[in-house]
C-alpha positions as CSV (number, residue, x, y, z in Angstrom):
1,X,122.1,-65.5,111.7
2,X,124.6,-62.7,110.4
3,X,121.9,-62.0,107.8
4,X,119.6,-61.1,110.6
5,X,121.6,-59.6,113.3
6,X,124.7,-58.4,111.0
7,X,122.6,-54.5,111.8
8,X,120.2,-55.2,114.6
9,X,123.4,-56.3,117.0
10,X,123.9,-52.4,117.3
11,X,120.3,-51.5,118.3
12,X,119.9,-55.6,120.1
13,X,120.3,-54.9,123.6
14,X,118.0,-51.4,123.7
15,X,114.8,-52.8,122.2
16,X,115.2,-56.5,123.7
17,X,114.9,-55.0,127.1
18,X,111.5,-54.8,126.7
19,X,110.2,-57.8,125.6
20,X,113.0,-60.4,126.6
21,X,111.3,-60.6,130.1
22,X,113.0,-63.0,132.7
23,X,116.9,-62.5,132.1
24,X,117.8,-61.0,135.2
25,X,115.7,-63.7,137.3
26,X,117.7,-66.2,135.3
27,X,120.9,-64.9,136.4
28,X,120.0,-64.2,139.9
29,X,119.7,-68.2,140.2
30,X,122.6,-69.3,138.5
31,X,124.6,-68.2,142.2
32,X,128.1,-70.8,140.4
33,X,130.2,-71.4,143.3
34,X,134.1,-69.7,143.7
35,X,136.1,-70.7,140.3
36,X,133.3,-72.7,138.7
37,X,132.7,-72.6,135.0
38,X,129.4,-70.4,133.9
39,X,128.8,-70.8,130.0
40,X,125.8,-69.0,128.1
41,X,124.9,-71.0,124.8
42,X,124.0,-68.7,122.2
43,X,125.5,-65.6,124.3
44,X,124.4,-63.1,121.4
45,X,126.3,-59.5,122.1
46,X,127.4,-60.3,125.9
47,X,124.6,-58.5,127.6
48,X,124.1,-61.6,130.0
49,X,127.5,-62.3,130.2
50,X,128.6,-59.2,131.4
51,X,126.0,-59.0,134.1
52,X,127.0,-62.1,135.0
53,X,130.6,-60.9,135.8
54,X,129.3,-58.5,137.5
55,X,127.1,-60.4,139.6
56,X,129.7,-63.2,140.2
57,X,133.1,-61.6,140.1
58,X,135.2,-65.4,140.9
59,X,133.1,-67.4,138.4
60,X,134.8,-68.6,134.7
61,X,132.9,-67.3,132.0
62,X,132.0,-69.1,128.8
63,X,129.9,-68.2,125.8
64,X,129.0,-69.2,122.4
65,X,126.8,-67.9,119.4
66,X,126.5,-69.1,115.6
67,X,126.9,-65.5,114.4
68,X,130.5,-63.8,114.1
69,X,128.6,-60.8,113.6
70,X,126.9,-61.4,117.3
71,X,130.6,-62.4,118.9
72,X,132.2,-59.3,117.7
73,X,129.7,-57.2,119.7
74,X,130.2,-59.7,122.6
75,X,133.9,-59.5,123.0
76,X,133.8,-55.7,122.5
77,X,131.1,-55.2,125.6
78,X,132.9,-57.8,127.6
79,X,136.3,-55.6,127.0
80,X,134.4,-52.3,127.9
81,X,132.9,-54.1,131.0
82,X,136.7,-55.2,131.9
83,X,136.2,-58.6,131.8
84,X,137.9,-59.7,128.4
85,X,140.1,-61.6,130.8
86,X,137.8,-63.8,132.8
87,X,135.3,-64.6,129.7
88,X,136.3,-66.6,126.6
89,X,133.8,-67.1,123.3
90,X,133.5,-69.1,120.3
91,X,131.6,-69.6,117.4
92,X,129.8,-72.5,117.4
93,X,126.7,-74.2,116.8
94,X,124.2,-74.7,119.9
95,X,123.3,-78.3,118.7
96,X,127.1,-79.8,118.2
97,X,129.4,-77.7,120.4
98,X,132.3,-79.9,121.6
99,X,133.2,-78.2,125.1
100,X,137.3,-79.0,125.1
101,X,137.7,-78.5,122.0
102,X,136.3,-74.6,122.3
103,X,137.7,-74.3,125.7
104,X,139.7,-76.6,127.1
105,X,137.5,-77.8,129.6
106,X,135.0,-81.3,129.8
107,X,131.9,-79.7,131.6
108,X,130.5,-76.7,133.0
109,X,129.0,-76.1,136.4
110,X,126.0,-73.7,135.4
111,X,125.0,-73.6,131.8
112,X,121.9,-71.0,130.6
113,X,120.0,-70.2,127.3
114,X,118.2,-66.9,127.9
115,X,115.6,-66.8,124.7
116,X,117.7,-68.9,122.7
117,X,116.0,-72.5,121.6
118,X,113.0,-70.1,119.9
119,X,115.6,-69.5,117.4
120,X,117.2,-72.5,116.9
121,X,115.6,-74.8,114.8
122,X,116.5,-78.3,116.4
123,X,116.1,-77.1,119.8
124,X,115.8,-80.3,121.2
125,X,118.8,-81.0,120.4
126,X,120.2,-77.8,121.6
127,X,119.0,-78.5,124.6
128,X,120.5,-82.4,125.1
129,X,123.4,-81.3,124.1
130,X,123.7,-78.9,126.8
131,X,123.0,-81.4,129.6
132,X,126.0,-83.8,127.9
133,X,128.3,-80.4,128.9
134,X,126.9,-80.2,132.5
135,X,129.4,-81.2,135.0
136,X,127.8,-83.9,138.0
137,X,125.8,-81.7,140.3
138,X,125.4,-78.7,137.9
139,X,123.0,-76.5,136.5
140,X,120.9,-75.7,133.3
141,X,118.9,-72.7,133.6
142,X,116.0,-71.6,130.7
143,X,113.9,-68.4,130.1
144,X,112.2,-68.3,126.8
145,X,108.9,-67.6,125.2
146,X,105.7,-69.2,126.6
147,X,102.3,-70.7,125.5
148,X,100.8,-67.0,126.2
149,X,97.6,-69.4,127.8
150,X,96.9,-66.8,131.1
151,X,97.1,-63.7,128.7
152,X,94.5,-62.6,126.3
153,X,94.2,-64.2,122.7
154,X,95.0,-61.0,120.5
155,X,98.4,-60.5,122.6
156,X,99.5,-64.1,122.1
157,X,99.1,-64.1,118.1
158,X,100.0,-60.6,117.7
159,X,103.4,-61.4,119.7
160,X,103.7,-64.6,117.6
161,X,102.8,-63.3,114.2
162,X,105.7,-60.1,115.5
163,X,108.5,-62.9,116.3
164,X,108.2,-64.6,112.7
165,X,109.6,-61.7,111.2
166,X,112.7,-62.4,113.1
167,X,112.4,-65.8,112.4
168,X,111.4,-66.3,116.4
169,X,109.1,-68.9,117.4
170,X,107.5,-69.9,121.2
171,X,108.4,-73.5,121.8
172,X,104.9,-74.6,123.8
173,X,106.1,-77.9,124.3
174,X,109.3,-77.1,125.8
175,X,108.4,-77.5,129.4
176,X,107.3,-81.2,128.8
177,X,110.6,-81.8,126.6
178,X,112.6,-80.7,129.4
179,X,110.5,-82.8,132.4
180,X,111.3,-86.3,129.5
181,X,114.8,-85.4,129.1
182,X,115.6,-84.6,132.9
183,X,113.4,-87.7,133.3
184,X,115.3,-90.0,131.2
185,X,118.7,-88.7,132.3
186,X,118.0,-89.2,136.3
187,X,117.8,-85.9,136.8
188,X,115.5,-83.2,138.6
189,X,113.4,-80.6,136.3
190,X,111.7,-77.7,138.1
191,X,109.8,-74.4,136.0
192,X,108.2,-72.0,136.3
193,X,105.9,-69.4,134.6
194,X,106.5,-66.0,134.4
195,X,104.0,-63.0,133.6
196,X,101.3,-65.1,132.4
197,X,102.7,-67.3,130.8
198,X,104.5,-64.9,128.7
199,X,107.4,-66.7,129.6
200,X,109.2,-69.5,131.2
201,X,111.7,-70.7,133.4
202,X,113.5,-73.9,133.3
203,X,116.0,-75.4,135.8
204,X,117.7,-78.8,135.1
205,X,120.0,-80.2,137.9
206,X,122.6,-82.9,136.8
């Protein structure tokens, strides 16, 4: 992941805007209660982060990424956006993160991946392993890629053949992975899709 975004972390946040549709939705949902613990797996350069101190000034902030690269631009945005103090990170891998051993603490209240599992290439397992971290009553919130089905054909493969070069690809089964897991673990899966189909929107509730 340094490989890819060791450059494009400086240039990330001004051309995602465009095409990484559904962020801000996400993180007007999360709404963590006073003092509860918000973590962002695969947090990227803080862009979500921040706006999520912003938007939720008593909440504990968490986030992790694989790349150092991606972490360096993460604490430096979070120290610009004075909240270096209220968010720790750590580099670790989405699929095997251990949540007291990075932070001290068993379980988090809200837990998001914003366009996250269509890089990671076990994404199942990204996603188990953040249900194992959610604390009893909590959240996991998704926006990612969709199945592009209520948009015309030459947009869907043009966007997929585009996301390859970043190594990027739309998991169309991940609404029915989600509904089996939540399923399996007792609990309640709701989504949602967004633009079309362009994207979608995942809540799991422990």
């Amino acid at each position: 992941m340094d490989a890819i975004y060791g450059a494009q972390r400086h240039i990330y946040d001004a051309t995602r805007k465009y095409y990484l549709l559904g962020r801000d939705r996400l993180l007007g949902t999360l709404r963590p209660g006073h003092g509860q613990a918000v973590l962002e797996i695969g947090c990227g350069t803080g862009r979500n982060l921040a706006a999520a101190g912003k938007a939720y000034p008593t909440a504990r902030l968490h986030g992790l990424d694989i790349s150092a690269a991606m972490l360096t631009s993460a604490s430096a945005k979070l120290a610009r956006a004075g909240l270096a103090n209220r968010c720790r990170l750590a580099r670790a891998d989405a699929v095997g993160f251990h949540p007291k051993t990075l932070f001290g603490i068993s379980h988090f209240d809200r837990i998001f991946l914003s366009y996250t599992l269509s890089m990671i290439p076990d994404w199942q397992a990204a996603v188990a392993a953040g249900l194992d971290a959610l604390a009893p009553g909590g959240e996991l919130h998704i926006v990612d890629f969709g199945d592009q089905a209520d948009l015309p054909d030459w947009f869907g493969k043009m966007l997929v053949t585009w996301l390859r070069k970043f190594e990027v690809t739309p998991r169309t089964d991940l609404l029915y992975h989600c509904e089996t897991l939540a399923r399996d673990r007792g609990m309640l899966c709701t989504s949602k899709r967004l633009f079309g189909g362009y994207a979608w929107s995942v809540v799991i509730r422990a």
